[in-house]
N, C-alpha and C positions, 0 to 999 in steps of 0.2 A: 350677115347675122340674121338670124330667124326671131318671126314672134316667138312672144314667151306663153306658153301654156301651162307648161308645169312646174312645180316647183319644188323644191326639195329644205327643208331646213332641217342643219343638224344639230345639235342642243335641244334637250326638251325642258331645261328652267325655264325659270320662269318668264323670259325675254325669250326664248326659243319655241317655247308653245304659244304665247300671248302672238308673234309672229305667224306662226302656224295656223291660228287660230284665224290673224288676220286675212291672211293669203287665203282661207277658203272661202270665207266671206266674202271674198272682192272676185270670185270666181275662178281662180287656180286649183286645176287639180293639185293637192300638196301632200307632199311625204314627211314623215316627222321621224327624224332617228336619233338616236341615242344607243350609246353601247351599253347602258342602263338600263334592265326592265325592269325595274320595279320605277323608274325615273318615267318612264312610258307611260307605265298604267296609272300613275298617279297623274300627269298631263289629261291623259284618256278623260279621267273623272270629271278633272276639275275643268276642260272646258266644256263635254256635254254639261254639266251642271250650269255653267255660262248660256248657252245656247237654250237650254230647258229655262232658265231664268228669265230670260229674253222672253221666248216662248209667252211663259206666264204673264209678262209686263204686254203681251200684247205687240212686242216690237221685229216679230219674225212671226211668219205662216208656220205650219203643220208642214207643211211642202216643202218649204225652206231648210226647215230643220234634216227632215230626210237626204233634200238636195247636198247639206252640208256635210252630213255622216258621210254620203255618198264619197263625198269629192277629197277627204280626210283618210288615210292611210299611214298605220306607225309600223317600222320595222327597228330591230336593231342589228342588223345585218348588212353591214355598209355596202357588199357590192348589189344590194337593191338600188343605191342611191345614184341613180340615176334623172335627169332631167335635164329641163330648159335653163333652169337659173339655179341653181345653191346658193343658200343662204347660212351660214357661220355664224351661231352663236353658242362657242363651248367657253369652255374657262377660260379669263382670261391671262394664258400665258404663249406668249410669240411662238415657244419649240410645237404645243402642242397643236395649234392652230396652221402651223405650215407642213404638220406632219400630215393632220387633217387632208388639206388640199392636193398637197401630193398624191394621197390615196385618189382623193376623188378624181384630178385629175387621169389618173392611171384607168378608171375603171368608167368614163366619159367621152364622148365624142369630142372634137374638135372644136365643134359650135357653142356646146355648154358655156353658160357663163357664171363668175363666180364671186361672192363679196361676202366682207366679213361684220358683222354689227360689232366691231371691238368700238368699246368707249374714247379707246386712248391708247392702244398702238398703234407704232407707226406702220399706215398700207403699205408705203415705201421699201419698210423691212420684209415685210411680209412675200411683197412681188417679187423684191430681187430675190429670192430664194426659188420663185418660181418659172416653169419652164418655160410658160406665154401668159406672161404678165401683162400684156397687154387689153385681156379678158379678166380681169382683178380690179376691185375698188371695194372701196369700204363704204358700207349703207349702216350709216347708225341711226337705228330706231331708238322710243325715248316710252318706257315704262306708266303703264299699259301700253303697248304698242296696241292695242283694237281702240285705243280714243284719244292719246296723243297725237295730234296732227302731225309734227314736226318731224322730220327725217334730214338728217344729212347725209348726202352723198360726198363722198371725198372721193379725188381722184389721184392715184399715184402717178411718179412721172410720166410712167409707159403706159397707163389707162387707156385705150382707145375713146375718141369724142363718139364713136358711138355705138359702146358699153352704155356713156352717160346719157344720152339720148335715150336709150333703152331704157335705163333704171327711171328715170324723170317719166317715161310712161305708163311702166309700172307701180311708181309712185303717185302717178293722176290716179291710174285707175283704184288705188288705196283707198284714194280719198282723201293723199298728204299733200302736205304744202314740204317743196324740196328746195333746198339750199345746198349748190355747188360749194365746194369748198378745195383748195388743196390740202393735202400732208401737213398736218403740223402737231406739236402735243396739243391735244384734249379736243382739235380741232377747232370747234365755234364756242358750241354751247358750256360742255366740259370745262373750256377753259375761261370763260368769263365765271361761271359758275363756282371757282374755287374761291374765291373770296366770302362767298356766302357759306361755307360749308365751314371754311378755315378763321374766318372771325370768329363764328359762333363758338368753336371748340375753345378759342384764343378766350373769349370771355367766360366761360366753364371752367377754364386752365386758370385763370387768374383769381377766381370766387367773386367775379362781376355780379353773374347775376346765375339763376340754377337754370336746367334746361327746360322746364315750363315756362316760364318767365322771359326767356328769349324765345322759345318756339309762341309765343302769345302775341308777342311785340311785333313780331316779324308778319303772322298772320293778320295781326291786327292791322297794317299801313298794306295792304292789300294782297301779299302773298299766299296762294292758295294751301301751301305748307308749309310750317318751320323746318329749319335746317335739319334738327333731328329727328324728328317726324320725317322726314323726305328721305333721311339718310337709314333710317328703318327701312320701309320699304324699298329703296334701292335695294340692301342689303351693305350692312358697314364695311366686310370685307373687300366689297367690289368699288365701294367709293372710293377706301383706303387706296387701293391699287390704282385706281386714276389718278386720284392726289400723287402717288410716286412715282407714276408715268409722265407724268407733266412736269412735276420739280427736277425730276434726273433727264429729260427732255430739254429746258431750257436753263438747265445748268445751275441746278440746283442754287435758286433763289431763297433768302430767309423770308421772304415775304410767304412764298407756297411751301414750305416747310410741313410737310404731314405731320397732325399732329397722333404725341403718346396714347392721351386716351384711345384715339379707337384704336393703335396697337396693342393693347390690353384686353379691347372687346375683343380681337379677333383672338386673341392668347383664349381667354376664356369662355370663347365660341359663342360668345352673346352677338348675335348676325342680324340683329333685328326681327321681324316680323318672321320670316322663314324658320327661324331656330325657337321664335316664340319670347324672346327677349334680346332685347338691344340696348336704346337710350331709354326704353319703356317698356313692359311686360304686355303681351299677349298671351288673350287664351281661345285654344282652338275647339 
């Protein structure tokens, strides 16, 4: 296998360009695609606007900035997506994500190497569908991916040791701290992490306490976000989805039980921060 130089991500949400965003920064040439344009040009915006911001604070050169526009390219034209690494973050649903790979496989070198930022499907599933699964792992990054440290590398069974090797240096040169992990629901964080997501709903559910009042408590004993706050910006549909990844994963437990409310949120498209309203109103 070869250095990684370039890089390809396809998803341009907002964990897809926040990715994007990061990979030019750390010095990869990177491609941002989406079958989306108007999903593009809204990426496009909002991270010069990030980089201009920067700019302003003083925390990037004139030069830099250039250097970054330079090294940044959006198509939505898949058989562009060509490179060293692809990186996968569209919706998450398994068909759509293996249909994904299949393509890029199809229109890729042999060398190409490939991984998915899914939350909480299984790599597992995703490989055995594929036709050299042994260049496949899943790299979950964790929202803002340009300042959450944290990445987990999952590796499926036929993962090559060194795909992982690979990823863990492209992860130094991030500037993440990387944690192996195998195949499992929600993998590391996801899955410790539902209890804090699923109490909070359980005591909303019950009329314990309102969600200011828990998202206050919660911040208050050192958490840098309350549950619904945090589940705002994740975005409620996609927690939702991990939460049911995880329960129909380990066998549907009453403990991980997703709860009704956010199936309600999503009924009623209240997605959080993205749609402008969730567990709390934003204005944009």
């Amino acid at each position: 296998m070869h250095q990684i130089k370039t890089i390809c991500v396809c998803g341009a949400g907002t964990m897809g360009m926040g990715i994007a965003q990061l990979c030019v920064q750390s010095g990869y040439k990177t491609l941002l695609y989406d079958i989306n344009e108007d999903m593009l040009e809204s990426s496009k915006v909002i991270i010069q606007g990030s980089w201009e911001s920067l700019l302003v604070k003083e925390k990037i050169s004139k030069e830099a900035l250039i250097e970054f526009n330079n090294r940044l390219s959006y198509t939505s034209n898949i058989n562009e997506c060509k490179s060293d690494l692809v990186i996968e973050a569209i919706v998450e649903k398994a068909t759509a994500k293996i249909d994904l790979f299949r393509q890029l496989t199809e229109i890729n070198p042999i060398n190409t190497l490939f991984v998915s930022n899914t939350s909480s499907i299984s790599i597992n599933l995703i490989a055995g569908k594929l036709e050299d699964p042994f260049r496949f792992a899943g790299m979950h990054f964790f929202n803002p991916a340009t300042y959450m440290k944290l990445v987990e590398i999952v590796k499926a069974d036929q993962t090559s040791d060194m795909l992982i090797k690979m990823l863990q240096e492209v992860a130094s040169r991030m500037g993440k701290v990387a944690v192996i992990c195998k195949d499992s629901p929600g993998f590391i964080v996801n899955r410790v992490a539902r209890h804090y997501y699923l109490e909070s709903l359980q005591l909303l559910e019950q009329g314990k306490a309102d969600i200011e009042t828990i998202d206050q408590v919660l911040e208050a004993t050192g958490f840098k976000m309350g549950a619904f706050r945090l589940m705002d910006l994740i975005g409620i549909d996609i927690n939702y989805a991990v939460s049911q990844h995880i329960w129909e994963g380990l066998g549907k437990p009453v403990r991980l039980k997703p709860s009704s409310i956010q199936d309600q949120k999503i009924i009623l498209k209240k997605l959080g921060k993205k749609t402008g309203e969730g567990f709390y109103k934003y204005y944009k």
